[in-house]
Backbone as JSON Lines, residues from 0, in Angstrom:
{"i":0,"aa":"X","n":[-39.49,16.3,16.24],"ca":[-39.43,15.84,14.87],"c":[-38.01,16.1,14.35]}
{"i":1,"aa":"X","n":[-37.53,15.27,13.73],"ca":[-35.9,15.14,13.72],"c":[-36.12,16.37,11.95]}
{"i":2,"aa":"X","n":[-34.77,16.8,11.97],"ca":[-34.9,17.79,10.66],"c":[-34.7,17.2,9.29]}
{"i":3,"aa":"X","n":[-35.52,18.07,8.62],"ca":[-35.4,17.17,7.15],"c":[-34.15,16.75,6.69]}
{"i":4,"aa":"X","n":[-34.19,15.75,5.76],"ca":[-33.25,15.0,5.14],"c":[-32.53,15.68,4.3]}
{"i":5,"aa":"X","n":[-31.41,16.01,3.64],"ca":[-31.07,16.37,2.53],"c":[-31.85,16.14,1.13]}
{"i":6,"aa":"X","n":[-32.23,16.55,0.04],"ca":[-32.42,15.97,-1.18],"c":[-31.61,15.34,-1.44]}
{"i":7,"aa":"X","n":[-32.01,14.42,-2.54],"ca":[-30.64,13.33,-2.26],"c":[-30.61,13.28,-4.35]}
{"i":8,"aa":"X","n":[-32.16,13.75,-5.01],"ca":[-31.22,13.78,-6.48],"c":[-31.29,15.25,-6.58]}
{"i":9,"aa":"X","n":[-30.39,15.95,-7.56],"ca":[-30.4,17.24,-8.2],"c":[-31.63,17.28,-8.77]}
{"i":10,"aa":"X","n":[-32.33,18.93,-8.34],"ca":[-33.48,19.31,-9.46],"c":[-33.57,20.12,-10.51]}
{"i":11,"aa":"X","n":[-32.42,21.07,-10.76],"ca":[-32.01,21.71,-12.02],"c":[-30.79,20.38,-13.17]}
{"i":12,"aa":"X","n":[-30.76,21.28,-14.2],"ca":[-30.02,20.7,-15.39],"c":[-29.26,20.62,-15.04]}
{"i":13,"aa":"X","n":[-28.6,21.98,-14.55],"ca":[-27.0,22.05,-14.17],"c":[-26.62,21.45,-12.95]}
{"i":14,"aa":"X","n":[-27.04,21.16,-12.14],"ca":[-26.63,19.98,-10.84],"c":[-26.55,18.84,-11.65]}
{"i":15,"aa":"X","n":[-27.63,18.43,-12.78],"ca":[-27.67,16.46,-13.62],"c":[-26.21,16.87,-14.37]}
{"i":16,"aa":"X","n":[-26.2,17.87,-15.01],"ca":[-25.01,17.96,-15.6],"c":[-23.89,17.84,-15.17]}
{"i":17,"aa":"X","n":[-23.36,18.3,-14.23],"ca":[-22.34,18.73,-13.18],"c":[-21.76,17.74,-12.2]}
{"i":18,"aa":"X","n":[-22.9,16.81,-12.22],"ca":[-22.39,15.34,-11.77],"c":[-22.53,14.25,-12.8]}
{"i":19,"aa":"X","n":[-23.01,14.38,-13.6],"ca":[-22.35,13.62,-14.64],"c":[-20.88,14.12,-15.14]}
{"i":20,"aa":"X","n":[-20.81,15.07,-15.57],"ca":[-18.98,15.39,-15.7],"c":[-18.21,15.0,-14.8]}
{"i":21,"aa":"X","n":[-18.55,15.1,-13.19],"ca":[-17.79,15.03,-12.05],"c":[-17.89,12.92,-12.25]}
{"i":22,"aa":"X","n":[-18.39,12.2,-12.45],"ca":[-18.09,11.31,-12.14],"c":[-17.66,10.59,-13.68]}
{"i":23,"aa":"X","n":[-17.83,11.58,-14.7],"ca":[-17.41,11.11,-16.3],"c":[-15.34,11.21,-15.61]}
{"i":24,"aa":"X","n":[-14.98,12.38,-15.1],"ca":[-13.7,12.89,-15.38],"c":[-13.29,12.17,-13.56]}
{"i":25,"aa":"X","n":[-14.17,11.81,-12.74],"ca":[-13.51,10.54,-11.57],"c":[-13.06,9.62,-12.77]}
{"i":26,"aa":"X","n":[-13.85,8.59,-13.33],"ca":[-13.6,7.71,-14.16],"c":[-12.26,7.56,-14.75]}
{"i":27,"aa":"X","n":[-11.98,8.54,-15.33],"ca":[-10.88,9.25,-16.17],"c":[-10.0,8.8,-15.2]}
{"i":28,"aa":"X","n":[-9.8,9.52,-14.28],"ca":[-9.07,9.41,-13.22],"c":[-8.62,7.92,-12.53]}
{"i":29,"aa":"X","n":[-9.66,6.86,-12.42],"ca":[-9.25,6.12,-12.73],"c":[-8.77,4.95,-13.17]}
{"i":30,"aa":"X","n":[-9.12,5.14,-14.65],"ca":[-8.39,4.45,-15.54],"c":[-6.71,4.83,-15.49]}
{"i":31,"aa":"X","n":[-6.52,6.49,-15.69],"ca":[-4.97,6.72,-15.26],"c":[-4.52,6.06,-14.11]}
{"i":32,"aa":"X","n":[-4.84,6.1,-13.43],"ca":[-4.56,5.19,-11.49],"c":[-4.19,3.49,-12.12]}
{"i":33,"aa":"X","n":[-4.86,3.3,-12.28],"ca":[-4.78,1.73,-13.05],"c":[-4.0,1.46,-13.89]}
{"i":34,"aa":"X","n":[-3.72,2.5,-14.92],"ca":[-2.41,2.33,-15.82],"c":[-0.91,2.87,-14.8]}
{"i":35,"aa":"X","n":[-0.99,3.93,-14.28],"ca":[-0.02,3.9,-13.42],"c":[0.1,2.77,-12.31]}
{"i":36,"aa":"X","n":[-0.72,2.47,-11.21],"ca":[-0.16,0.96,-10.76],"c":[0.17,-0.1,-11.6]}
{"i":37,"aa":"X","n":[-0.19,0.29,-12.73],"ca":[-0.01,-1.81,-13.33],"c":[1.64,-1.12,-13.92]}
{"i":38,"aa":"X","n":[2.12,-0.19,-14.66],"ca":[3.23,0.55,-14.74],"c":[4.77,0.07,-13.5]}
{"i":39,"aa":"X","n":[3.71,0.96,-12.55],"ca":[4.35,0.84,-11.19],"c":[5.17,0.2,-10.61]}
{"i":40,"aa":"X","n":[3.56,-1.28,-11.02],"ca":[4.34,-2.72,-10.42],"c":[5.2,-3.31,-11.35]}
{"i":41,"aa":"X","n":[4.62,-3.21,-13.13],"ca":[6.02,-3.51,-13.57],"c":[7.33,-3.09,-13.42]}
{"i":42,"aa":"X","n":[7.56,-1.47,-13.49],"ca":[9.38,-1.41,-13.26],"c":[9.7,-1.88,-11.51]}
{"i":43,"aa":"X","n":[8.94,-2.3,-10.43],"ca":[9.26,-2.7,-9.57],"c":[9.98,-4.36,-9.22]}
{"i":44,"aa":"X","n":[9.06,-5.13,-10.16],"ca":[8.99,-5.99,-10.68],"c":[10.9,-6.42,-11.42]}
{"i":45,"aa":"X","n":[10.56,-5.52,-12.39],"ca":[11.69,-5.4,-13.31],"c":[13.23,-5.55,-12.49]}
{"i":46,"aa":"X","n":[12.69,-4.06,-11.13],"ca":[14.22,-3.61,-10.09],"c":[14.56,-5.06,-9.44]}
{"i":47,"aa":"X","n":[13.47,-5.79,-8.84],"ca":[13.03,-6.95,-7.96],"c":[15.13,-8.02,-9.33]}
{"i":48,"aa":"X","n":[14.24,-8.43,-9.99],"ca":[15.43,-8.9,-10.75],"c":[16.73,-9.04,-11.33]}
{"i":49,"aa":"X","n":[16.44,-7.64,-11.36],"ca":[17.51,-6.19,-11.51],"c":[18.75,-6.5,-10.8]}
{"i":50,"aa":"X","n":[17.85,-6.78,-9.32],"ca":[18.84,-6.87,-8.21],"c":[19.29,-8.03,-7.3]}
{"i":51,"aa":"X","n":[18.43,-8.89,-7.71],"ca":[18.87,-10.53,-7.61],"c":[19.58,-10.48,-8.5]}
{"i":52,"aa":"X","n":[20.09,-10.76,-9.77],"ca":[20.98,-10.95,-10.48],"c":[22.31,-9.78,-10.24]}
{"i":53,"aa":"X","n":[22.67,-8.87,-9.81],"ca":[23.62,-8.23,-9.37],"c":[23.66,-8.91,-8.49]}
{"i":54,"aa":"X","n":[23.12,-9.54,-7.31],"ca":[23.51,-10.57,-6.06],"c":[23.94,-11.37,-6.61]}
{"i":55,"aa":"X","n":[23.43,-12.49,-7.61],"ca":[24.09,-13.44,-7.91],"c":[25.73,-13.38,-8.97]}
{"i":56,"aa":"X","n":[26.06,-11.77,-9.09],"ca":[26.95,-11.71,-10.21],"c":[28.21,-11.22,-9.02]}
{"i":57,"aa":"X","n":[27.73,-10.31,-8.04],"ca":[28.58,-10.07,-7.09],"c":[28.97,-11.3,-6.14]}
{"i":58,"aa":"X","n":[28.6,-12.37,-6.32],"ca":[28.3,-13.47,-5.34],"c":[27.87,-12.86,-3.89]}
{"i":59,"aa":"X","n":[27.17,-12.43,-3.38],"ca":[26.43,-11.69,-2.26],"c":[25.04,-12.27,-2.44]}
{"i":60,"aa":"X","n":[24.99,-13.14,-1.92],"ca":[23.44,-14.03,-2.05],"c":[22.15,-13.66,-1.02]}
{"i":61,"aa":"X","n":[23.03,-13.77,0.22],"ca":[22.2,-13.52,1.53],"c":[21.74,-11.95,1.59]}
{"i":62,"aa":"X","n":[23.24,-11.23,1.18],"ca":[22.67,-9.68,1.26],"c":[21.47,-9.05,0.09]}
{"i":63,"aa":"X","n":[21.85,-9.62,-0.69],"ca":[21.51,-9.41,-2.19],"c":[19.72,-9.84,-2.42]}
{"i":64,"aa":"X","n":[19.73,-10.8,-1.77],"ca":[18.48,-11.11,-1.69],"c":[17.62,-10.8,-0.59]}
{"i":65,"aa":"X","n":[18.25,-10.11,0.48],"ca":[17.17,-9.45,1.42],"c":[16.82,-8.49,0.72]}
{"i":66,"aa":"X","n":[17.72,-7.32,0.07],"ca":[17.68,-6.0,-0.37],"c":[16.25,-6.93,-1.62]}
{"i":67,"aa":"X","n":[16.73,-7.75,-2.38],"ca":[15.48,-7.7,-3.45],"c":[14.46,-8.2,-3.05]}
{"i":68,"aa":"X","n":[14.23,-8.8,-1.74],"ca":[13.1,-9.12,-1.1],"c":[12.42,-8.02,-0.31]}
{"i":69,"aa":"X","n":[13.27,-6.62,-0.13],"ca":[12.96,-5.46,0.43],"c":[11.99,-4.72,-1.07]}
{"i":70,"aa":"X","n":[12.38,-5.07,-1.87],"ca":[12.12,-4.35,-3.39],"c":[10.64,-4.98,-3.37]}
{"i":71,"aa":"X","n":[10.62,-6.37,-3.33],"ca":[9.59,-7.67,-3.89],"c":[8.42,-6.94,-2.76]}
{"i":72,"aa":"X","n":[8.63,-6.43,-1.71],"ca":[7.52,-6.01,-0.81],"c":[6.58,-4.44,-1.18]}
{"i":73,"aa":"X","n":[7.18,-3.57,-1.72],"ca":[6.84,-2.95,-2.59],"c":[5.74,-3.21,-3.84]}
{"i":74,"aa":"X","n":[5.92,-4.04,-4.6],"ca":[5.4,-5.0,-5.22],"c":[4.03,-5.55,-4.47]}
{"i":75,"aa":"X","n":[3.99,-5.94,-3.27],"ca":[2.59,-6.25,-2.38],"c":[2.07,-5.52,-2.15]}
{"i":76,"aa":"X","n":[2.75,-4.24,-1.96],"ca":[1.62,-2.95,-1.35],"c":[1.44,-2.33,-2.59]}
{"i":77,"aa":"X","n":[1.88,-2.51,-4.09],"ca":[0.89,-2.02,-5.26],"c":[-0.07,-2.91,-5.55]}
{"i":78,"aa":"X","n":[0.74,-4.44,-5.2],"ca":[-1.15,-5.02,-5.3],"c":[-2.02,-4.99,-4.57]}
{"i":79,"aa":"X","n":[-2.08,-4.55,-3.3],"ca":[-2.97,-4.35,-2.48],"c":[-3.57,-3.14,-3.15]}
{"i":80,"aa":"X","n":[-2.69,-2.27,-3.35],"ca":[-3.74,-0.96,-3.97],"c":[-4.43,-1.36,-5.38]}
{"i":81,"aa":"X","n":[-3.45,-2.29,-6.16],"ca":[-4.65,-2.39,-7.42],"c":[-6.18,-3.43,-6.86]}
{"i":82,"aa":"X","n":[-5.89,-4.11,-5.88],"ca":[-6.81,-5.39,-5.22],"c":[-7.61,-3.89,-5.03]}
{"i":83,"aa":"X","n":[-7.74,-2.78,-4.02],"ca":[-8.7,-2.37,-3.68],"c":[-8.74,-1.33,-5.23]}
{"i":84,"aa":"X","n":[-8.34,-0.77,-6.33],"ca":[-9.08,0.1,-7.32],"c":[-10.01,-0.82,-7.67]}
{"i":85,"aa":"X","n":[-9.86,-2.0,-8.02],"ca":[-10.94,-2.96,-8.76],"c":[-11.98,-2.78,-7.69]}
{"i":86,"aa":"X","n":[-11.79,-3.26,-6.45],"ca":[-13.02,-2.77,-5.43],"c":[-13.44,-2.55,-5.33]}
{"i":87,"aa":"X","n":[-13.38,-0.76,-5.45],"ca":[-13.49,0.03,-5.83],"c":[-13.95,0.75,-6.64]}
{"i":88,"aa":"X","n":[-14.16,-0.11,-8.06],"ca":[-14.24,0.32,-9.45],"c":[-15.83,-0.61,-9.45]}
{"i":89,"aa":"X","n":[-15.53,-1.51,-8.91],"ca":[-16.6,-2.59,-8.81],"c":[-17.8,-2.08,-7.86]}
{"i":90,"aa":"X","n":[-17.44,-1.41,-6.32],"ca":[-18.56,-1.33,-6.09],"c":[-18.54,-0.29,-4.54]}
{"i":91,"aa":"X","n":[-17.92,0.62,-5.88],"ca":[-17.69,2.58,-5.68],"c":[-17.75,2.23,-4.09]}
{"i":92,"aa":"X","n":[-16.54,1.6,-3.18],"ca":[-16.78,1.69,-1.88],"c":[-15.13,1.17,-1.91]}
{"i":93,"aa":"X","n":[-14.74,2.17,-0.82],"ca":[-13.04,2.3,-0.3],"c":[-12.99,1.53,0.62]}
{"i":94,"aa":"X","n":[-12.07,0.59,0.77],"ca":[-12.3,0.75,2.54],"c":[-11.28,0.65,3.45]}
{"i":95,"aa":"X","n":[-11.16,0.75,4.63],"ca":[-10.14,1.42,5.5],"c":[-9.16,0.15,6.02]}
{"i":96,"aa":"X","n":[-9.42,-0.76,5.59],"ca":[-8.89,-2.31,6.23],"c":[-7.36,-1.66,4.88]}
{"i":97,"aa":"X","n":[-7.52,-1.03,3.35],"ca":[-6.42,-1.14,2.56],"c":[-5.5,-0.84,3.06]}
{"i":98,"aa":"X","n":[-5.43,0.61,4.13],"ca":[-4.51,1.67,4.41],"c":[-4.03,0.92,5.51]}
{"i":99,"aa":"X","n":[-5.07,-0.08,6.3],"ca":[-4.01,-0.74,7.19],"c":[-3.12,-1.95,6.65]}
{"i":100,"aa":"X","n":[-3.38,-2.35,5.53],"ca":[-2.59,-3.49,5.43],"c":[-1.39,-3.15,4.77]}
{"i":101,"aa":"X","n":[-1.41,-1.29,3.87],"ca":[-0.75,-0.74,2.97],"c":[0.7,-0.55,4.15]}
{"i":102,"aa":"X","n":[0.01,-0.07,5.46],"ca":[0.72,0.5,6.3],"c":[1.51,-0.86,6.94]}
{"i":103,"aa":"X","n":[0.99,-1.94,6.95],"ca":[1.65,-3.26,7.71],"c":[2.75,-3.9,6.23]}
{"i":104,"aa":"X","n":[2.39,-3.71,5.77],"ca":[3.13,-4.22,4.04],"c":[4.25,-3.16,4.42]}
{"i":105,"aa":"X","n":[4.4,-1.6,4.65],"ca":[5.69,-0.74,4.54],"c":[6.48,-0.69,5.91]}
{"i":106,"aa":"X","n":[5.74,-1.34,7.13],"ca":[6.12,-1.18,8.29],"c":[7.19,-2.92,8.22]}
{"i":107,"aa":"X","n":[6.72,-3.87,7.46],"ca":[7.46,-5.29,7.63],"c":[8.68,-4.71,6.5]}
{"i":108,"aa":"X","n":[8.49,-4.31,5.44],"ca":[9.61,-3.79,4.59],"c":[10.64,-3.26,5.18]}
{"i":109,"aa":"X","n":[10.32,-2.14,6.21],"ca":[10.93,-1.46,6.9],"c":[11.91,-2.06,7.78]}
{"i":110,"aa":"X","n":[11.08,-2.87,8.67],"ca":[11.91,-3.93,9.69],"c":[12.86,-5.16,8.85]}
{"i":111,"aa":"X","n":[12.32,-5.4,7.8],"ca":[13.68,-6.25,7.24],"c":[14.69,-5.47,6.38]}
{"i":112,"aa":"X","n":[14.34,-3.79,5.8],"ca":[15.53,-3.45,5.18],"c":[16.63,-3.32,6.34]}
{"i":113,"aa":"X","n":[15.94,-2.76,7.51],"ca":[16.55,-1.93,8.61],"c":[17.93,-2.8,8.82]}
{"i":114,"aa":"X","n":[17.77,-4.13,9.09],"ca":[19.51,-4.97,9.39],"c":[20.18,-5.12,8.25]}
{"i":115,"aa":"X","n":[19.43,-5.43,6.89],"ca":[20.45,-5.19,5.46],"c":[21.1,-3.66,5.56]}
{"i":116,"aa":"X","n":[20.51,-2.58,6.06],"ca":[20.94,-1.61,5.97],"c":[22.31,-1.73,6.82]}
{"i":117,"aa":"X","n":[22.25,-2.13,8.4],"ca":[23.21,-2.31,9.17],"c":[24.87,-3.29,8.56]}
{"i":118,"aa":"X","n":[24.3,-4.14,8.19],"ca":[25.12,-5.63,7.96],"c":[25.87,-4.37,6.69]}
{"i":119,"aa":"X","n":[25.23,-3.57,5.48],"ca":[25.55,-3.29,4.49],"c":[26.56,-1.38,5.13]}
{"i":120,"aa":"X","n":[26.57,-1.45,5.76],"ca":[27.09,-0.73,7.1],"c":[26.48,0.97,6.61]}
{"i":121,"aa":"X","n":[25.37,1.28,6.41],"ca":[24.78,2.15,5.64],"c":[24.13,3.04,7.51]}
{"i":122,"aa":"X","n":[23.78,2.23,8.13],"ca":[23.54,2.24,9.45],"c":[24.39,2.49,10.61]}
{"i":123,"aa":"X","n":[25.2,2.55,11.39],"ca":[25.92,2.06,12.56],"c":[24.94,1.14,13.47]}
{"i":124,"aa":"X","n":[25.97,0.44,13.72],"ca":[25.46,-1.14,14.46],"c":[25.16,-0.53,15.72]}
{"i":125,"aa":"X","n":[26.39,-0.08,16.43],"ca":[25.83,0.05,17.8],"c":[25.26,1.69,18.0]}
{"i":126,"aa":"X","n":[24.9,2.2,17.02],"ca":[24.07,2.96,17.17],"c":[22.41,3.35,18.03]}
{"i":127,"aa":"X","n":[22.36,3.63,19.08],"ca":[21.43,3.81,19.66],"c":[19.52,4.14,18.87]}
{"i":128,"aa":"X","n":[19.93,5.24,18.14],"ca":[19.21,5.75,17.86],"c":[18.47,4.72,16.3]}
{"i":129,"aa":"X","n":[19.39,4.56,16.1],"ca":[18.81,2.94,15.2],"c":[18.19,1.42,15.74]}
{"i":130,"aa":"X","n":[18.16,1.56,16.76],"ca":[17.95,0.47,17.64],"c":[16.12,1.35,18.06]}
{"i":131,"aa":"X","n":[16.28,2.44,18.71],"ca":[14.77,2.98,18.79],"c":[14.45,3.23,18.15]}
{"i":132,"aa":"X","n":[14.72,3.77,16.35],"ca":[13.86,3.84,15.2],"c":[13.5,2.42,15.17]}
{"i":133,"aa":"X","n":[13.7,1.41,14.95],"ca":[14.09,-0.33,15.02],"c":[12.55,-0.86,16.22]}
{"i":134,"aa":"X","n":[12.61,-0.19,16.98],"ca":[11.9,-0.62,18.02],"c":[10.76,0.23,17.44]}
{"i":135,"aa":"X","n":[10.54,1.75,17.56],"ca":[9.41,2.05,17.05],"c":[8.74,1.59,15.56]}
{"i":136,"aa":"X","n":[9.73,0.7,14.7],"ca":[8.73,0.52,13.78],"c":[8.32,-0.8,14.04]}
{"i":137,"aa":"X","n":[8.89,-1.94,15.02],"ca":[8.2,-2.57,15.38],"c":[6.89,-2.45,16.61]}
{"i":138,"aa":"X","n":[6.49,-1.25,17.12],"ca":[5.56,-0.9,17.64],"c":[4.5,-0.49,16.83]}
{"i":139,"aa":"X","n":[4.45,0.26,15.68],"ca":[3.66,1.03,14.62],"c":[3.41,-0.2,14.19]}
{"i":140,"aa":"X","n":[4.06,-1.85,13.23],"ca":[3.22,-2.79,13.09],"c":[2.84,-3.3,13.75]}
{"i":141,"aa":"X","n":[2.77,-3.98,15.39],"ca":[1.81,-3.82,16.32],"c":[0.64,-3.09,16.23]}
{"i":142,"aa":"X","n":[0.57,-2.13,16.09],"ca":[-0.56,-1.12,17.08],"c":[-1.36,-1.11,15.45]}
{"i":143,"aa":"X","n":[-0.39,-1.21,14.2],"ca":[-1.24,-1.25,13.2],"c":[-2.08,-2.44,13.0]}
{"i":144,"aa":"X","n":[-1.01,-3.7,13.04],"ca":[-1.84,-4.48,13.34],"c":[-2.95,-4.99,14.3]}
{"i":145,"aa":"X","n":[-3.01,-4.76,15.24],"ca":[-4.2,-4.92,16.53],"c":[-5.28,-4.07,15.68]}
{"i":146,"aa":"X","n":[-5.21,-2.64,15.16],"ca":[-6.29,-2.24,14.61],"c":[-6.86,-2.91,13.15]}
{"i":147,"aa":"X","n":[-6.26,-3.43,12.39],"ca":[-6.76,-4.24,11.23],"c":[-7.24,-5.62,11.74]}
{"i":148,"aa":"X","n":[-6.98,-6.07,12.91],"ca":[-7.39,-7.03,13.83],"c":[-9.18,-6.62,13.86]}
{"i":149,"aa":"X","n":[-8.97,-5.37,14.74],"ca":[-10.17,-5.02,15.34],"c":[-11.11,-4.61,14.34]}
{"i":150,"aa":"X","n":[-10.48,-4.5,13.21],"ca":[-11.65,-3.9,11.79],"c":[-12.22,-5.25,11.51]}
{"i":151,"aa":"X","n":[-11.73,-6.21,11.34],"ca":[-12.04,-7.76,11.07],"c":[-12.45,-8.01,9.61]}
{"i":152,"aa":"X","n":[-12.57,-8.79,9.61],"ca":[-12.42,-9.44,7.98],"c":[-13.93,-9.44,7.35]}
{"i":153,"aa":"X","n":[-14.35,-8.43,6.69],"ca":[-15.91,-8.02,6.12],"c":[-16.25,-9.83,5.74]}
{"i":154,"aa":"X","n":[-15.35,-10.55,4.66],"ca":[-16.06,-11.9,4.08],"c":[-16.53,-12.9,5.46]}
{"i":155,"aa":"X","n":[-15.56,-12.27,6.93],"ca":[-16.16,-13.26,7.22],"c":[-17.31,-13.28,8.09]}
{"i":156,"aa":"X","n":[-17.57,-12.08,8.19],"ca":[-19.41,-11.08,8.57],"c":[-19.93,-11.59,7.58]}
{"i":157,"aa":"X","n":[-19.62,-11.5,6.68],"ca":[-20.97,-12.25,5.31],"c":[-21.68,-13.24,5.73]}
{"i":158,"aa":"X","n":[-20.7,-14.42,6.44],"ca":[-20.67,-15.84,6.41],"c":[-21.69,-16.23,7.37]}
């Protein structure tokens, strides 16, 4: 005979109580989360422009606009996190597909600041050891991606 189950509601006051506060002051929590990402993404937003227009004032177009397209990606991985609070908020369930796409969103950022960094000579070119940081972060979006592969797309299990 397999062992009993947990209780699953509280039978004193102070357990009903104690999780009602605990999920009154989650709540709390976040609504702050939500005002800080929407925050977030605005001054990101803001830098995103910030710094296209210093490209276009320096005349540096090509450089100028990788760096604010390095900024603009930032910007995707706060909406991915506000895409999953609503989720979240909607239907009290996390799920693990965010952290991979959070992680593929900072790993592609990565690989396109990495040659603005070089070209902007912040790097050394023939630097070795920039060439295998370079290579390992194109392995980490690989291996991240194959696993958000293998998690697969919940809408299309629905279907």
């Amino acid at each position: 005979m397999p062992p009993s189950l947990p209780r699953t509601a509280p039978n004193s006051l102070l357990e009903q109580g104690l999780i009602r506060a605990l999920k009154s002051f989650n709540g709390l929590l976040h609504v702050v989360l939500a005002i800080a990402l929407v925050a977030a993404s605005a001054m990101v937003v803001w830098e995103f422009f910030v710094e296209a227009w210093a490209a276009f004032q320096k005349d540096q177009l090509a450089h100028g606009f990788l760096h604010a397209l390095g900024v603009l990606f930032i910007v995707w991985t706060l909406s991915a996190l506000i895409s999953a609070e609503v989720d979240y908020v909607r239907t009290n369930r996390f799920h693990l597909r965010v952290f991979l796409e959070v992680a593929m969103i900072t790993l592609l950022r990565q690989l396109i600041v990495r040659p603005v960094q070089a070209v902007a000579g912040d790097v050394q070119t023939g630097d070795w050891s920039s060439l295998w940081q370079y290579g390992l972060l194109l392995a980490g979006l690989i291996t991240v991606a194959i696993a958000h592969r293998l998690i697969g797309d919940e809408d299309a299990l629905k279907t």
